[in-house]
Every structure is written in C-alpha cells, then in structure tokens.
C-alpha positions as CSV (number, residue, x, y, z in Angstrom):
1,X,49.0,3.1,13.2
2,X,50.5,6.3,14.8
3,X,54.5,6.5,15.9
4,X,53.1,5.9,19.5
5,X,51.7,2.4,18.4
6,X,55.2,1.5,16.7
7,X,58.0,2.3,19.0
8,X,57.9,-0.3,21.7
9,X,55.7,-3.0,19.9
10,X,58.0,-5.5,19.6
11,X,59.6,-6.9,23.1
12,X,63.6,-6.3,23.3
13,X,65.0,-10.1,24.0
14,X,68.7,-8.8,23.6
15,X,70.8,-5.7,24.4
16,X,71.0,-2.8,27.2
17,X,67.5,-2.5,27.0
18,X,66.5,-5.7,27.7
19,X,68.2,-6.0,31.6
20,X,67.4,-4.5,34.2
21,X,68.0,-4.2,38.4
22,X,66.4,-7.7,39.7
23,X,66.2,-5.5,42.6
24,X,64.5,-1.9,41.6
25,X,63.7,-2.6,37.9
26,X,66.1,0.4,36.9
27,X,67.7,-0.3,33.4
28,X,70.3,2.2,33.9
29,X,73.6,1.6,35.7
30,X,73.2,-2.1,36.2
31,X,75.6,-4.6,37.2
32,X,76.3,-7.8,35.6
33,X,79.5,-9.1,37.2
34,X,79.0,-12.1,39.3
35,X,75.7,-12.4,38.2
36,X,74.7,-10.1,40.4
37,X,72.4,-8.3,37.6
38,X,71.7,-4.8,39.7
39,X,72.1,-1.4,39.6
40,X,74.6,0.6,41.0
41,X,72.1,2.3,44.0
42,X,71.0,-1.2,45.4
43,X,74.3,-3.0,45.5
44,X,75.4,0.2,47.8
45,X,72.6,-0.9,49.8
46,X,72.6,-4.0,50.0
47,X,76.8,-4.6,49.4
48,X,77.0,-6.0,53.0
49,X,73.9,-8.9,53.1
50,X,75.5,-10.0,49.4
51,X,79.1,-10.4,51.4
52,X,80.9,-7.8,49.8
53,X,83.1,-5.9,52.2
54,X,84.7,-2.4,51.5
55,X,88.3,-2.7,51.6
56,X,90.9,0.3,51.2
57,X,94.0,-1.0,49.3
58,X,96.2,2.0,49.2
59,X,96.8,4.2,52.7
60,X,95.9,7.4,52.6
61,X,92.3,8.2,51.1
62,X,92.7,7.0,48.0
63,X,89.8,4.8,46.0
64,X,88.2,1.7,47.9
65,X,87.4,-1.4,46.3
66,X,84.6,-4.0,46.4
67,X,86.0,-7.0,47.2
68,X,83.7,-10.2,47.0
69,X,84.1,-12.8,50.0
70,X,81.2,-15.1,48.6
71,X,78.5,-16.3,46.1
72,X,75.4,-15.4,48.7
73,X,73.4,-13.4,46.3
C-alpha cells in the first residue's frame, strides 16, 4: 500500500475540506453565511438573481457592501 493509496482513502465528513461551491465545486474561498455555501467567484456572478444588491455606505469611493434584501437562493 504505497502513500498514493493512503492519503485520500478515507472520505472527509467534517472540516474545510469537506465543503465546497454548490455552484462550481471549488473548495477554496467559499461562503457559508446565509447558507448560501459558494465561493467567492460565483456569488459575484450571480449576486443579483440571489437578491443581493451592491450598496455604497460611505460617499466618496470608499468600500461597498453586500447587502441581502431576501432568502431567494
């Protein structure tokens, strides 16, 4: 039984590893608030059919925020 055989024979039920984009299936940058359980690329895509709506709370340029208007994921 070689190293290649060993290191992912058992399935990860817990952790990072374990989630990933519901969208994509990209385990990196994903989330998890709201349920929402994607990564960071596909909620910028798809920000607008889940009803969030990009709102700038400062004036000026300063950082925008994701506000969330409703549960239609």
């Amino acid at each position: 039984m070689g190293h290649s055989n060993v290191w992912n024979s058992h399935p990860k039920n817990y952790g990072p590893g374990s989630r990933t984009c519901r969208v994509c299936g990209n385990p990196h940058g994903l989330i998890r608030k709201y349920g929402l359980m994607c990564c960071r690329q596909c909620f910028r895509s798809n920000a607008k059919e889940i009803g969030f709506i990009k709102d700038d709370l400062m004036c000026g340029n300063s950082a925008a925020t994701f506000l969330l208007t409703s549960y239609g994921y």
